[in-house]
C-alpha positions in Angstrom: -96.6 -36.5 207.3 -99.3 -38.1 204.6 -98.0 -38.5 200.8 -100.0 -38.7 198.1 -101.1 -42.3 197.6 -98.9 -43.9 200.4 -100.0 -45.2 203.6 -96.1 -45.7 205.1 -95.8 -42.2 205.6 -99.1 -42.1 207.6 -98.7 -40.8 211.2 -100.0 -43.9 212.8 -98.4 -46.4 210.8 -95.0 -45.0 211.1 -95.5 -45.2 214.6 -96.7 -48.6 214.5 -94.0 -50.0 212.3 -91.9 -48.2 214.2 -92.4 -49.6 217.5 -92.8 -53.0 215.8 -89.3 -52.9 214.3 -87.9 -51.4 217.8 -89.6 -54.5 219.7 -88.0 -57.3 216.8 -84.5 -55.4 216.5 -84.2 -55.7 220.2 -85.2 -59.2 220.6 -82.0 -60.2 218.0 -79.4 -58.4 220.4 -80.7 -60.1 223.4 -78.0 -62.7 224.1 -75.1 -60.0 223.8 -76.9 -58.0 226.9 -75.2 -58.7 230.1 -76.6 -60.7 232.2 -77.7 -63.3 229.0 -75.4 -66.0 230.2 -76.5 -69.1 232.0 -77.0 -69.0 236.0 -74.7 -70.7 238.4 -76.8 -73.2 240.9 -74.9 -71.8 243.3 -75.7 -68.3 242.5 -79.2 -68.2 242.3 -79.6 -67.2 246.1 -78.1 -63.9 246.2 -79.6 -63.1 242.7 -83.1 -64.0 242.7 -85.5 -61.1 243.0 -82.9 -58.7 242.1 -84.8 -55.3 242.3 -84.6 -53.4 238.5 -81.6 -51.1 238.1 -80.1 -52.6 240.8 -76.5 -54.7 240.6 -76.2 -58.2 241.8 -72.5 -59.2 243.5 -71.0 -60.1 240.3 -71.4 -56.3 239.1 -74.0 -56.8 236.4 -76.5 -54.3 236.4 -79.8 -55.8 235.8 -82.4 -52.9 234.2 -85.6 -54.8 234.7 -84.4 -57.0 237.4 -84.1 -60.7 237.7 -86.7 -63.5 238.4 -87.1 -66.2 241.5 -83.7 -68.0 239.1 -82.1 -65.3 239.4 -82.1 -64.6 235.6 -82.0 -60.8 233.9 -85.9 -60.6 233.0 -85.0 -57.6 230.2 -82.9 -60.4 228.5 -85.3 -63.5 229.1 -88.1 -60.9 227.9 -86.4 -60.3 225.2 -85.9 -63.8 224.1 -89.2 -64.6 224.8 -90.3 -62.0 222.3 -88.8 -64.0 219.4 -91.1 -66.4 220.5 -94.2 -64.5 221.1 -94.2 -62.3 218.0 -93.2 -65.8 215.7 -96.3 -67.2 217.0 -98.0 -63.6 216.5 -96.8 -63.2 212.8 -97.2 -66.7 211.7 -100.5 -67.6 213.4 -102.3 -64.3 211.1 -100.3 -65.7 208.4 -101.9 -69.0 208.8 -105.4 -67.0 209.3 -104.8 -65.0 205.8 -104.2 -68.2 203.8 -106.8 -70.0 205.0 -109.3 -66.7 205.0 -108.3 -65.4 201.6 -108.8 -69.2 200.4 -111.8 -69.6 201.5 -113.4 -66.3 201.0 -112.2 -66.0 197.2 -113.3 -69.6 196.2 -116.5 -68.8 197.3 -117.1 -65.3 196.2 -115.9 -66.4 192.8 -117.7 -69.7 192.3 -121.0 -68.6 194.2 -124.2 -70.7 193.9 -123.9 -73.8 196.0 -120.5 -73.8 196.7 -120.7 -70.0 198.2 -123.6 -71.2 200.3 -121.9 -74.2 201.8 -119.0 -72.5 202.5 -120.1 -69.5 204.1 -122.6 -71.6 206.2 -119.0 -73.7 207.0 -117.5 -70.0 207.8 -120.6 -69.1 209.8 -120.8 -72.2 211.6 -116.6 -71.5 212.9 -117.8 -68.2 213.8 -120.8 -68.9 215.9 -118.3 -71.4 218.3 -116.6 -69.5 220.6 -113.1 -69.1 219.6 -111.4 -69.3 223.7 -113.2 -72.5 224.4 -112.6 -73.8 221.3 -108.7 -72.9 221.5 -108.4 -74.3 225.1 -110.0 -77.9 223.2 -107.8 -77.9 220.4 -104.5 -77.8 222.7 -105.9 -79.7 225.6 -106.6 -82.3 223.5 -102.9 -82.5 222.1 -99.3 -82.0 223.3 -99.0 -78.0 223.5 -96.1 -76.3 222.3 -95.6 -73.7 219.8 -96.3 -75.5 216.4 -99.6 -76.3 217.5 -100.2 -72.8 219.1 -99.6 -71.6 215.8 -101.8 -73.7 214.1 -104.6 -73.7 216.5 -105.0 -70.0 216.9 -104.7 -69.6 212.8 -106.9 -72.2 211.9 -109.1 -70.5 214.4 -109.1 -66.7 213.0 -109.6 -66.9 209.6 -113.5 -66.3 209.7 -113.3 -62.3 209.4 -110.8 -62.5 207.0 -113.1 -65.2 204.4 -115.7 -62.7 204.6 -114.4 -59.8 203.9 -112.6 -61.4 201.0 -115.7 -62.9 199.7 -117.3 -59.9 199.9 -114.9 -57.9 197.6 -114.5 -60.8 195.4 -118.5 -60.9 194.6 -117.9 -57.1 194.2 -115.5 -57.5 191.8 -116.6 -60.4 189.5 -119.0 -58.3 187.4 -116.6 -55.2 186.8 -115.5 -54.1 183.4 -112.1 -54.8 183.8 -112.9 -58.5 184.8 -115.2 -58.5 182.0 -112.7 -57.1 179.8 -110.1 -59.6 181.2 -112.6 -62.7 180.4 -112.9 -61.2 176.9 -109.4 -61.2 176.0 -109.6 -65.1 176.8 -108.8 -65.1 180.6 -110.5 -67.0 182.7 -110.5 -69.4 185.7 -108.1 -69.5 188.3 -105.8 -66.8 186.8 -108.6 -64.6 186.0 -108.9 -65.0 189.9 -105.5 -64.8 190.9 -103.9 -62.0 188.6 -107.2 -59.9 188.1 -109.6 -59.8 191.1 -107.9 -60.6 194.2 -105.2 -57.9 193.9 -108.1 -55.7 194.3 -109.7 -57.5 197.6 -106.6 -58.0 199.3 -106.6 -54.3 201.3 -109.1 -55.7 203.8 -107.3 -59.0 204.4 -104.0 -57.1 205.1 -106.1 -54.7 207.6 -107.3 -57.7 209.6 -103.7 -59.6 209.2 -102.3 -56.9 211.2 -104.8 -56.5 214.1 -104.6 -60.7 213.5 -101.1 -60.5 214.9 -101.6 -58.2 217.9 -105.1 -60.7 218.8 -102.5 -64.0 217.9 -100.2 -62.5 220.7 -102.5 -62.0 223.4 -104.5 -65.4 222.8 -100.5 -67.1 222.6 -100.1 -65.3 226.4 -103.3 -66.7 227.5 -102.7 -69.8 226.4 -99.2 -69.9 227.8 -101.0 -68.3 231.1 -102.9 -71.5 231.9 -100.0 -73.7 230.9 -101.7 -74.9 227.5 -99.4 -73.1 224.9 -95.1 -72.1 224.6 -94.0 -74.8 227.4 -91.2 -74.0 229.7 -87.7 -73.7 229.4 -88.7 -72.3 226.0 -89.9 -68.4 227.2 -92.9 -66.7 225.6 -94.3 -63.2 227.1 -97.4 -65.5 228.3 -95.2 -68.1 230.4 -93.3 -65.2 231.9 -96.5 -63.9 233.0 -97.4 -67.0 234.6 -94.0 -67.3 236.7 -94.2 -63.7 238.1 -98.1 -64.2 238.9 -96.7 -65.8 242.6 -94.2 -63.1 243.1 -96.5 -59.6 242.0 -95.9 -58.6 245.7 -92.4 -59.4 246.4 -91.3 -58.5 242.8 -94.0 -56.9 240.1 -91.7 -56.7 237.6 -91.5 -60.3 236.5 -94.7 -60.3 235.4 -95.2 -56.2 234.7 -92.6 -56.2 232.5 -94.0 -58.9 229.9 -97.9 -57.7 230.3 -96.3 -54.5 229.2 -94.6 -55.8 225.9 -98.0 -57.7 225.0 -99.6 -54.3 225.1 -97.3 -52.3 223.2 -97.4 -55.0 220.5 -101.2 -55.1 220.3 -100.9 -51.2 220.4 -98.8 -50.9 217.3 -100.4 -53.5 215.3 -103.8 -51.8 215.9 -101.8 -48.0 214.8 -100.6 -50.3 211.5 -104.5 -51.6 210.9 -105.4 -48.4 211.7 -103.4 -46.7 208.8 -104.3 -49.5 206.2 -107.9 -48.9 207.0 -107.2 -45.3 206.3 -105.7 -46.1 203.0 -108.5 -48.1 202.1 -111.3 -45.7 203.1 -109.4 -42.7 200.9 -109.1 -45.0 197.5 -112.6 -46.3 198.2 
């Protein structure tokens, strides 16, 4: 299942992707399921804790069940998803632009300025990245903008490294070399010559960013420090169903699951990349 030269026919990435684009088409049909409408006060009683695959009075069957509000988890899990895997793709984002920034400035310049900020990168690296999470939003008003911003400005350390790494690689090649002779130089000689070349390892740890964004967004969420209620995340879902695991598992089962099939096929797409890269290397 392997072309010549391209990584999206790769075994493990076509899974991944796969799965990926399974998870997000299903979260943009969510409110045309049944059961996505709102809740009537009165209703709640002979709804809540519906078992999964089971039909509440009004005739709506309910595959995953519904929660102590008597609302269809598969749809709320659903929603929640947008939520979750926003926070997933645009924390790594965040992560890559700061990373890449950082690492290629300072693989580029070199001398003082590469020794200040790798000790900077270093010195991020050495403090534990939970604590330090659990700081940031504790000292602030949590929600998802700060989530986001917190967990990216938070995982960029792996990325600056590897990037810096390739870029002092690169500097001294011929066709940089060649470049600089032809009257390039500076920021483009940067920009359109060398970090085309040391962007493969970035992407690699962009995707397995997103699966590690998700899981530190349901942890967060978990301890009531990150996607705040009525807004639903995968990791606030978790929480609700934590009091219920014996009366009804799936409110919590079903989300837990969902974070580890996302982590699973972001770690299949790094997997592949990291493939591609060791074949052209």
């Amino acid at each position: 299942m392997t072309g010549r030269g391209g990584f999206l026919l790769d075994r493990r990435t076509a899974t991944g992707l796969a799965l990926l684009g399974l998870i997000a088409a299903a979260t943009l049909v969510a409110p045309l399921l049944p059961g996505a409408g709102a809740v009537e006060l009165t209703d709640i009683a002979v709804r809540r804790f519906t078992a999964p695959l089971a039909r509440t009075p009004d005739g709506i069957l309910h595959l995953l069940g519904t929660d102590r509000f008597g609302r269809d988890v598969l749809v709320r899990l659903l929603l929640a998803g947008r939520i979750s895997l926003a926070v997933g793709v645009l924390a790594a984002l965040v992560a890559a632009v700061v990373g890449v920034a950082f690492g290629a400035v300072a693989g580029w310049r070199g001398g003082t300025v590469d020794r200040v900020l790798a000790a900077l990168t270093d010195a991020v690296l050495a403090v534990p990245r939970v604590p330090l999470l659990l700081l940031l939003v504790a000292l602030s008003r949590p929600g998802m903008a700060l989530t986001v911003l917190a967990i990216g400005c938070t995982g960029w350390t792996t990325i600056a490294r590897l990037v810096r790494a390739d870029v002092r690689r690169l500097r001294t090649r011929e066709f940089v070399e060649a470049a600089r002779a032809l009257g390039v130089a500076g920021p483009r000689l940067l920009v359109r010559h060398v970090l085309p070349h040391a962007l493969t390892p970035a992407l690699v740890a962009t995707a397995l960013g997103v699966g590690h964004a998700i899981m530190l967004e349901a942890g967060l969420s978990f301890l009531g420090l990150g996607v705040q209620p009525p807004a639903a995340s995968w990791g606030n879902m978790i929480a609700a169903g934590r009091d219920a695991l014996v009366l009804a598992p799936w409110v919590a089962l079903a989300p837990a699951t969902m974070v580890v099939a996302v982590v699973l096929a972001t770690s299949l797409v790094a997997d592949g990349l990291e493939a591609r890269l060791a074949g052209e290397r």
